[in-house]
N, C-alpha and C positions, 0 to 999 in steps of 0.2 A: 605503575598505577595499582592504585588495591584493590582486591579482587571486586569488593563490594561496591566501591565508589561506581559513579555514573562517571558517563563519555561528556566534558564541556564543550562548546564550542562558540565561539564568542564571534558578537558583530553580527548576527543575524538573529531575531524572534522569531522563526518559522521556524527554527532548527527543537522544537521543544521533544518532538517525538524523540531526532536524537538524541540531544541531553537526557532523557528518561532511558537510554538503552545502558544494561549494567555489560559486563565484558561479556558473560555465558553467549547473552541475546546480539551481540554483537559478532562475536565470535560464529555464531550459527547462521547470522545473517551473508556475513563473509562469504564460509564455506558456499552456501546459496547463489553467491554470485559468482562465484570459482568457476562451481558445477555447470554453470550457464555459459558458461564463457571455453570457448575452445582454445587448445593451445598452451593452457596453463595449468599445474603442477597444483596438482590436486593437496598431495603428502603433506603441506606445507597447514592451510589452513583445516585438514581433516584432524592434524594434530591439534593445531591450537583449541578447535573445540570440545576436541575430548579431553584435556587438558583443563578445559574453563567448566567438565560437569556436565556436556551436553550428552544425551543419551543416544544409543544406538536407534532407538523407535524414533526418535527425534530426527536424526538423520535418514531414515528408513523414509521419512516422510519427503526429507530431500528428493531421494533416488527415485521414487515414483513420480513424482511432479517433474523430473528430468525426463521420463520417458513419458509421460502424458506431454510433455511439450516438444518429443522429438527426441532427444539428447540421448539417443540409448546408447552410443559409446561412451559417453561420462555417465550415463547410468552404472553400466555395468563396470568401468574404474572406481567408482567412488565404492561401490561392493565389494569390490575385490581390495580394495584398500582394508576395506570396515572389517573383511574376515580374518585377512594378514595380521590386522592391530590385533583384535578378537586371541590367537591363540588357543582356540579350545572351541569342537565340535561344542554344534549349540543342538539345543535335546530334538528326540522325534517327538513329530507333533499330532495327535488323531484325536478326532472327536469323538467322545464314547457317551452311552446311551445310560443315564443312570434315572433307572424307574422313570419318571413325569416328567423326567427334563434332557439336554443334552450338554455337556461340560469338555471344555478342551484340556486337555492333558499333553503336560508334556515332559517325554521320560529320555533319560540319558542314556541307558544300556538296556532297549525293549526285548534284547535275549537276554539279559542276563538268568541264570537262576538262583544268583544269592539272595539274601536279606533286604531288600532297598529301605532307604531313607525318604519318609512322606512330609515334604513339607508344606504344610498347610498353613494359610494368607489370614492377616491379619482383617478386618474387617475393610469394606471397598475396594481394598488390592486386588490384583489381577496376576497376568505371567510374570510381570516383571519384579516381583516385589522382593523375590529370591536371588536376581541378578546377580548381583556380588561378592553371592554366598555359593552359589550351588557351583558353578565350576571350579573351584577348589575341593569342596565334597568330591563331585564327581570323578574325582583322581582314585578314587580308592572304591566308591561305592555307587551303586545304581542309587540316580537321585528321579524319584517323584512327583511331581507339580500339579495342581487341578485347579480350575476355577471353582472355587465354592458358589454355590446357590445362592441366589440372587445378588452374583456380582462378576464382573470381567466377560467372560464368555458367555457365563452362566444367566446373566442377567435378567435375561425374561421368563426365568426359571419360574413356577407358584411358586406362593409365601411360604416360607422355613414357617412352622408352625409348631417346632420345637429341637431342642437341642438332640435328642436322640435320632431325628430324621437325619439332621447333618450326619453325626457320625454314621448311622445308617447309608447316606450315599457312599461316604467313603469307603465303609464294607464292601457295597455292591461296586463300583471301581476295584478295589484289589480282585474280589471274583472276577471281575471280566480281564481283569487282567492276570489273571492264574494266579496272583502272590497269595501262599498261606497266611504268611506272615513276615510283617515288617517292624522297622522303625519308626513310631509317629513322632516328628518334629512341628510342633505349633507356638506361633507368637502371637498372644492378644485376643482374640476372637479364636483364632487358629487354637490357642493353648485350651482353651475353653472344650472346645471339638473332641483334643488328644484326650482330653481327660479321662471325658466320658466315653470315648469308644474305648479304652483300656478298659473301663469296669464293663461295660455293656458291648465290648468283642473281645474279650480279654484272650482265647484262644489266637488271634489272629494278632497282638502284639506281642512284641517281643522288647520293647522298650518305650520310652515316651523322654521329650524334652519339652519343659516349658518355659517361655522365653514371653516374660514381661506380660502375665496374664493375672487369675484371680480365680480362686476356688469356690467365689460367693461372690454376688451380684450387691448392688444396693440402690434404692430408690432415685438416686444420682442420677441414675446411667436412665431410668427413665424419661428424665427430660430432654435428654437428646433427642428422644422420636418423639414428643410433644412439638422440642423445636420446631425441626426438620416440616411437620406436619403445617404447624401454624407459618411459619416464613419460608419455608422453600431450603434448599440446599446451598445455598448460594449463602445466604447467614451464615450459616454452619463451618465455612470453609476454616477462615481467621479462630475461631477459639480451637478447631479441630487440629488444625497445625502449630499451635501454640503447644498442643498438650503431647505433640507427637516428637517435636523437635525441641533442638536445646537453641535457643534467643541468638546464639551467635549465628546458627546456620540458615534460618528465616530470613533476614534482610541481605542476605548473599545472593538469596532464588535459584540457590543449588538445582542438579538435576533432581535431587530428594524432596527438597521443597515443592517443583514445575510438577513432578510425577505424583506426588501426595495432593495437590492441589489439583490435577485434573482428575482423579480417582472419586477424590471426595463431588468435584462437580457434575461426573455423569453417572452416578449412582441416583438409583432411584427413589424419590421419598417414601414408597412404600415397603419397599427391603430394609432400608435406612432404619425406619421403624421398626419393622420385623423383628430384627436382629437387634434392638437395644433393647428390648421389652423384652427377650429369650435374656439376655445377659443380665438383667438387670432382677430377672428373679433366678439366675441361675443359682444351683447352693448343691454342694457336690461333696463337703466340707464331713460330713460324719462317711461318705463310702469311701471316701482316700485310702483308707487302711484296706479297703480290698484289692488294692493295684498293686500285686504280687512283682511283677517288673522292677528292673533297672526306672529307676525317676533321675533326672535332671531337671532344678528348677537354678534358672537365669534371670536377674533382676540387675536393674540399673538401678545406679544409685539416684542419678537426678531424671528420673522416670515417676511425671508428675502425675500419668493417668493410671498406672501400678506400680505402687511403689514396691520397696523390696520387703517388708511385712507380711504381705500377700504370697509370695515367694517360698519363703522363708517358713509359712504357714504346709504349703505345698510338700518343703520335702518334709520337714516335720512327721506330719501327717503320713510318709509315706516310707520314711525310712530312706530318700531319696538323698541324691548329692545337692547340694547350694553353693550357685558361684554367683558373685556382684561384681559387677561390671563397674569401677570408679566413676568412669565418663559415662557408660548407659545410660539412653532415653530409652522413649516407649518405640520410636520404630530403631533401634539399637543395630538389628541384621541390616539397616540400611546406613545408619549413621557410622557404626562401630563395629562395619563387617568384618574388618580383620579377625578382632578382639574373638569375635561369636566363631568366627571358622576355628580357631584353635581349641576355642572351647567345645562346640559339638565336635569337630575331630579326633579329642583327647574322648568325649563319653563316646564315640562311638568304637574308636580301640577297644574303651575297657568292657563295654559290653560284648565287642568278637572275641576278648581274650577270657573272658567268662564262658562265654560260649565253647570257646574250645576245647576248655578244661575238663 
């Protein structure tokens, strides 16, 4: 059966919920009754849904409804399964105090003392946004992670009330976390952030990558928080994931799709706003020439909400590298993680083999 197609089932009209169930949602429901059921072999369906796209939080959601209903021996098999898949320590996690708000972070090597790599989330994203990228990175480098202001952890953070505040947390994050200086990596929103804390912490960078962002804002981007403002979040979800994903991967309901779709739903109309009205006058485009750093800019080609112009504009401007992604969207580290690991792994050599020189 195709991955996309729906479950049939014939002879019955009450069966419509079924027939509406695609494999991912079936697949996850399976495992749900595995978990419930004693006596039976877990291995079988934890594969199949991870296999069909279902995520570890997805499942995480399992394991705790096992133990709220008693099941703490299939709890804790279905855990121990998820870490054996898993392969690779998942990062420490503490909550840290930046100025007016509190932000969780989560870092892969909290002794290291080298360089780490900061990757900073796309707009509404949370911890998971970096999933499929960061433990590969982490093989070689301390990787980074924070919820940004007013979203994920952060959420009931005050209003961002300008772009230099954001990079300013970030600042005060690396201080609390002893780093002089690092790598900033941002996609989208993210990219926006790196930018300007390179010209406005420029001691405290050592490199920057930008992955599917925009060096200037345009009146566009304002009606997103007009949307958002006048209909709610719930409008917004469908053109949002149109502009994020490529057409094939939407009628799948990939985990990319389930995870983007619940991001965009419990984000808040007034951060939502916030942060399109900061992006939409951003304009960063005459200080480029002062980010003395290694630049990486990364654009997709079929990346309908920054195209590679924008990019391309970036390293121009900066004397930086430009690499296009053939298949690239706009959430590309999510769609086309392979592709982005080999690419930030290759700049991130060539910036330690600069440095060594």
């Amino acid at each position: 059966m195709d991955r996309c197609s729906t479950l049939t089932v014939r002879g019955h009209e009450d069966f419509s919920l079924v027939r509406s169930l695609g494999d991912p949602e079936k697949a996850l429901l399976n495992l749900s009754m595995t978990t419930a059921t004693a006596d039976v072999a877990l291995e079988g369906p934890l594969k199949l849904a991870l296999d069909n796209g279902i995520t570890e939080d997805e499942i995480q959601d399992i394991v705790n409804f096992a133990w709220i209903a008693g099941h703490a021996d299939r709890a804790k098999e279905l855990s121990r399964l998820v870490a054996q898949h898993r392969g690779f320590e998942r990062p420490a996690t503490s909550v840290v105090k930046l100025g007016d708000h509190e932000t969780l972070v989560r870092d892969t090597a909290p002794n290291s003392t080298g360089v780490p790599i900061v990757l900073l989330r796309a707009l509404t994203y949370d911890g998971s946004m970096w999933r499929t990228v960061y433990p590969s990175l982490s093989k070689a480098s301390r990787i980074i992670m924070h919820d940004i202001r007013g979203f994920g952890f952060a959420r009931d953070a005050p209003l961002t009330t300008s772009i230099d505040q954001v990079a300013d947390d970030l600042k005060c994050l690396l201080d609390r976390l002893n780093v002089p200086r690092a790598d900033i990596y941002g996609l989208s929103y993210g990219g926006v952030i790196a930018q300007t804390f390179a010209v406005r912490h420029a001691p405290s960078t050592r490199s920057i990558a930008i992955l599917g962002s925009l060096p200037k804002g345009s009146r566009i981007l304002l009606d997103r928080a007009v949307q958002a403002e006048t209909h709610g979040m719930e409008r917004l979800v469908s053109p949002t994931l149109t502009r994020w994903f490529s057409p094939a991967t939407i009628p799948c309901n990939t985990w990319q799709v389930r995870y983007g779709r619940t991001c965009i739903r419990r984000t808040k109309v007034e951060h939502w706003a916030a942060a399109w009205r900061l992006m939409a006058t951003f304009d960063i485009v005459d200080r480029l020439p002062e980010i003395k750093v290694p630049v990486l800019a990364v654009a997709g080609a079929k990346d309908v909400s920054t195209p590679p112009p924008l990019l391309k504009l970036i390293a121009e401007r900066t004397g930086g590298k430009y690499v296009e992604l053939s298949e690239g969207t706009h959430m590309m580290n999510i769609e086309q993680a392979e592709e982005v690991v080999q690419v930030l792994a290759e700049f991130r050599r060539e910036v330690d083999n600069k440095a060594a020189a």
